[in-house]
C-alpha positions, 0 to 999 in steps of 0.5 A: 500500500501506498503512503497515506496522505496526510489529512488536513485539519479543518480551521475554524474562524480566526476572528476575534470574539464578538460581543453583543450589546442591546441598549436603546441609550447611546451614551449606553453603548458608547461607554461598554463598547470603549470598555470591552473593545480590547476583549473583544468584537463590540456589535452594537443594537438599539433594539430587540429586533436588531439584535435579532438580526445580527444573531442570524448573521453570526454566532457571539461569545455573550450578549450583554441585554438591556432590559427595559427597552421600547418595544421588545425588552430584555426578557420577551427578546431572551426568551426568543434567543433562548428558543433559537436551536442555534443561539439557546447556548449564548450566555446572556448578562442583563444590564439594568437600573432598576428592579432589583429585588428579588423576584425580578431577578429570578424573572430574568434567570427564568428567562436564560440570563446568566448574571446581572450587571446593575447600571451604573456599570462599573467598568472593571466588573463588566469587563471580568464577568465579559472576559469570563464568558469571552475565554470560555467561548475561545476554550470551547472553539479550541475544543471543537476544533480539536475534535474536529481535527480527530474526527478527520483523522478518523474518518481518514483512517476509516476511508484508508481501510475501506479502501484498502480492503476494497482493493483486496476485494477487487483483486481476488475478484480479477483473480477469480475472474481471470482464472475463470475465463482462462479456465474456459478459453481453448488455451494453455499458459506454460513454462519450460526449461532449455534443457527440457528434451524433447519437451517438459512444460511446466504448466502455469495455468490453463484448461488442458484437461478439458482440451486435450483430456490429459492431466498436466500429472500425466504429460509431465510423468511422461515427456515423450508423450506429446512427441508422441501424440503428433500426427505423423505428418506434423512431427518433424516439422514441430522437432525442427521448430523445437530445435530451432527456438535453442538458438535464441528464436520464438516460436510459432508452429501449428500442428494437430495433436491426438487427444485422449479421445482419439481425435485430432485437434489443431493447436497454435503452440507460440512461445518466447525466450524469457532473461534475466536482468543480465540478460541471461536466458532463463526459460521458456514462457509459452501458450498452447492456443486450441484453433480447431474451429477456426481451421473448421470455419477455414474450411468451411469457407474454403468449401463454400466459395467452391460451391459458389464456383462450381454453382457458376460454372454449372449454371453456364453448362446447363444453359447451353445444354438447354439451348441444344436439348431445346433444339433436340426435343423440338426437331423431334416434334417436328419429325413427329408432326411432319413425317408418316413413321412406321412402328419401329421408327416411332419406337426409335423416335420415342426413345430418343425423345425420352433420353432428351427429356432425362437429359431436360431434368439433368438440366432442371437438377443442375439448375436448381445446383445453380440457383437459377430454378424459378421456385414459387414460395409459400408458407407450408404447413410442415404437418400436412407436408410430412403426410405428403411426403409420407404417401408417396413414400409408401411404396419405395421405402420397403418393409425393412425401413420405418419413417418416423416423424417428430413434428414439434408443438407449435412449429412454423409453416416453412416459407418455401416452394412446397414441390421442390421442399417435397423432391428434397425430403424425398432425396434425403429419404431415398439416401437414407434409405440406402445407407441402411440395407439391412433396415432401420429407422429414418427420424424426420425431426421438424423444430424451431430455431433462432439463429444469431448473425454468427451461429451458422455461415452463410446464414443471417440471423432471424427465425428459421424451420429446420427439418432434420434427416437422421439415419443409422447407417455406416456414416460417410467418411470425413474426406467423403463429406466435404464432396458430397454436395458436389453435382456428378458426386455419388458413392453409388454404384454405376446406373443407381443414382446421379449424384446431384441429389444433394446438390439440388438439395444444396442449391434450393436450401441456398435459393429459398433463403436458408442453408443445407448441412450434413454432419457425419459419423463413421459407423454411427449413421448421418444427419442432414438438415434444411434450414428454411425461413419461416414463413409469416403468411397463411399455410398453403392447405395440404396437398395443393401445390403452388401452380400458374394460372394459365393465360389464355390468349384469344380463340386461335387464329393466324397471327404474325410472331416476332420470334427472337433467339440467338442460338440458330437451332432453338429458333429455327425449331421454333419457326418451323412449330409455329408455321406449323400452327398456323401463323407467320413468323418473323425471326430476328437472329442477325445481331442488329435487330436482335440488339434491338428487340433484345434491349426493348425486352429487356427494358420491358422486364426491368434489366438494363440494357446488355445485362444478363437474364435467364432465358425463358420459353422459347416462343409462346403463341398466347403471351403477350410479348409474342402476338401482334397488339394489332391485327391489321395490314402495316401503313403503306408508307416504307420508314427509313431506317432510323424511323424503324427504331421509336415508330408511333404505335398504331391507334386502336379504334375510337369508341364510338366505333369510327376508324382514325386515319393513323398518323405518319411515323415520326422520330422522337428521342428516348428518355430513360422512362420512355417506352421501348418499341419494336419495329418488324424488319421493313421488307417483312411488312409486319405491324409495330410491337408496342412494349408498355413502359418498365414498372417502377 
């Protein structure tokens, strides 16, 4: 403990001693004052009131009171400072030139005086009895001042110890404290010698047992068991580092070390060279830091950003693949439509058509890897989803498999698309199923989870449904686990399964807004989970599935098309159905009107101009950006070429039914709400495609 500082002795007043005297005569209070004004302060009142006064403003040593004065006299005046708290203590001498018999002076003792003095005063008797009371007020002030004095010391000391038993308190609670969050951080503080070989750490302190599930008795009983425990492709890298911090360097090493459990366990192993105050070496102070879940967070970063890839490379590929599968399966209707087939040539048509469309939902699954599915969410009602699901199970699982659901008390609906949640389920299912020839039982477990902004990767915080796939099966290998989300990723054998079950599963968790994890363990069985934000509107009702309303366009009739595609075999498959049908088709394929007609649609839909979009059907003789707004011969008048890019579009009829002449087109210039418009090539004499503007 730091010296105490001395305390500081409060100081009373060092003014002289007051007197106050009370007389109404002047020549009065002139002869006391020039008697006591070597004792003391003489304050003078001529009145009861004034007196009064200046005992509000400060304290005396006596008062010396007349008592006949006008107004309030002596006694009625006594009588008011005695019933003052602040001023009952004053001694007060009465000055009089009458009345002295006795009952009046037992009046004025009964009233707080102390002594009389009979007028005329003498001066040498006033002057004693005043020093009297003068030296007993100084005596007194002495007296509080002293044990005022005491009183700080007092209370100094007093404050001193709390302090110090505060401080004492304060630092066995930072030393519990600090214990306490060493004791539950993954690290290890030790000491070492620098002769110890191979190791001899001396533990300081640190949660080691619970980390490595070793007593410190045991790992220093037996030096060479941490050499020992090191995984064999990390042991010669740490004995070089070891060697290394002999010639005076630190050291910092990361390696993975068994634990009493069997597992492995990554550790952060750094440690300095402590001298003495000659700078001698003395030994060795480390830390032994547990970074097994940063190495899992490492690589489960690394893994996601290669999904991420994989997802963008795979989303390109079933793109173009669309494209020649649309070509492919619309060349085989129009075989079909055009040519008279026998009975093998239709069977050889038949299968063909069938690989196509096994090749289409190739294509469908990729997507949905990629993200790039058109999924229709809403709120689904898991209860009426696992009867579903149940139903169309009942068949493929078998006799030796039981499915058991385990819905808890009041879940949330699952904001999703209930079709594709439906395929999912049934993929983890089928998977489990599997993994257990000889039987078992597949636990579906639906609950409710809150999750924090840091509680799963890739996963904002809020209020999620998740649905869990257990199984009892034979786990899956850890090296295996990392690729199982992979599209083309299967342990199957050859003919039993894609391998882009999970990575659709992967890929429609991902889209809806949620996540997708398996976690694993050999000889134990698997556990997938779908994490799905929950869902705010009403419940989809059971067994109905999200479909689009069909639009249908007018009876049918010859239309003229604009038919826009930039690979060669979707549009000319797509002409030629069309022709079929009936209707007259323009194609636009040459990159000037593709450039055109592309950037109007693309307006229409809300991109900007040479963005990227997903390529929906390839023509559709009932939507609206397909068929003519007008059916009716093109204006006679051939446009010029710039004309061709903002025409006026055709009026329709007036209401009262009379037909308006239409106007010659004129050029206007575009702004960036203005309304994209589309002109049919001049030498195909078509009419003008109108685009309404792009909603906000």
């Amino acid at each position: 403990m730091t010296a105490t500082t001395p305390v500081p002795v409060p100081e009373l007043p060092s003014e002289r001693p007051r007197v106050l005297v009370v007389d109404d005569d002047g020549n009065n209070l002139l002869a006391i004052k020039t008697v006591l004004e070597d004792i003391g302060e003489v304050v003078e009142a001529r009145s009861g009131e004034e007196a009064l006064r200046h005992l509000l403003k400060g304290e005396f040593a006596v008062i010396l009171l007349d008592v006949y004065m006008p107004g309030m006299d002596g006694y009625e005046t006594a009588q008011i400072i005695r019933n003052r708290e602040q001023t009952k203590r004053i001694p007060i001498v009465f000055l009089s030139a009458v009345n002295k018999e006795t009952e009046h002076l037992i009046r004025g003792y009964s009233m707080g005086a102390v002594d009389y003095v009979f007028k005329p005063v003498d001066p040498v008797v006033l002057r004693s009895k005043v020093a009297v009371f003068v030296d007993l007020f100084a005596m007194t002030k002495e007296i509080q001042r002293k044990a005022a004095a005491e009183q700080a010391l007092l209370d100094a000391n007093l404050r001193a110890n709390d302090e110090r038993l505060r401080a004492e308190r304060e630092l066995r609670l930072a030393e519990q404290r600090q214990g306490a969050i060493i004791q539950s951080l993954p690290i290890v503080l030790y000491l070492e010698a620098l002769d110890a070989s191979p190791r001899a750490p001396k533990l300081v302190s640190g949660n080691l047992c619970a980390l490595t599930g070793y007593r410190f008795e045991e790992i220093q009983a037996s030096p060479a068991l941490w050499i020992d425990r090191l995984h064999p492709d990390d042991r010669d890298r740490v004995v070089s580092a070891l060697a290394g911090r002999r010639d005076g360097r630190s050291l910092a090493v990361e390696y993975r070390w068994q634990c009493a459990d069997g597992q492995y366990r990554h550790f952060l192993d750094q440690a300095v060279l402590l001298r003495d105050a000659q700078g001698q070496p003395i030994e060795y102070a480390g830390t032994l830091l547990d970074i097994t879940d940063r190495k899992d967070l490492e690589s489960q970063l690394v893994q996601a950003r290669k999904m991420d890839a994989i997802g963008k490379l795979t989303g390109g590929i079933a793109h173009d693949f669309n494209n020649l599968l649309a070509a492919v399966l619309g060349g085989l209707g129009l075989i079909e439509r055009r040519i008279a087939l026998d009975e093998d040539q239709l069977k050889i048509l038949s299968m063909t058509r069938r690989a196509a469309e096994q090749g289409s939902d190739l294509v469908r699954r990729l997507l949905a890897f990629a993200r790039r599915q058109q999924l229709q969410p809403a709120c689904v009602e898991i209860e009426a989803l696992a009867t579903a699901v149940t139903e169309l199970l009942a068949h493929t699982l078998g006799g030796l498999v039981e499915l058991d659901w385990d819905i808890g008390e009041g879940l949330w609906c699952a904001y999703a698309d209930q079709a594709q949640l439906e395929l999912a389920l049934m993929n983890l299912i089928i998977n489990a199923r599997d993994a257990m020839p000889d039987g078992g039982t597949i636990s579906v477990r639906a609950e409710n989870r809150l999750a924090g902004p840091d509680d799963h990767p890739g996963l904002g915080g809020g209020e999620y449904v998740v649905l869990a796939v257990s199984d009892t099966g034979s786990g899956i290998a850890p090296e295996v686990l990392e690729q199982v989300m992979e599209p083309f990723f299967t342990t199957k054998d050859v003919g039993k399964g894609t391998g882009l079950g999970l990575s659709m599963v992967y890929g429609f968790a991902k889209q809806s807004g949620g996540a997708f994890q398996i976690a694993s363990t050999v000889g134990k069985g698997t556990r997938a989970e779908i994490w799905l934000p929950r869902g705010l509107r009403e419940a989809a009702p059971a067994g109905e599935r999200p479909q689009e309303r069909a639009e249908h366009g007018p009876p049918a009739r010859s239309l003229r098309i604009l038919l826009v595609d930039d690979h060669e075999g979707v549009r000319q498959t797509t002409a030629a159905l069309l022709h079929d049908l009936g209707h007259e088709v323009v194609e636009a394929g040459r990159r000037p009107d593709q450039r055109l007609c592309d950037t109007a649609h693309r307006r229409h839909r809300g991109h900007p101009p040479g963005a990227q979009r997903d390529r929906g059907p390839a023509c559709d003789p009932h939507h609206r950006l397909c068929r003519s707004r007008l059916d009716r011969p093109a204006p006679r008048r051939r446009p010029g070429p710039l004309e061709t890019l903002h025409p006026r579009p055709a009026r329709r009829r007036h209401r009262l039914g009379r037909r308006r002449q239409p106007r010659p087109p004129r050029l206007r210039r575009r702004s960036s709400r203005s309304r994209g418009v589309a002109k049919f090539p001049p030498e195909s004499g078509g009419d003008s495609y109108y685009l309404p503007p792009p909603t906000e």
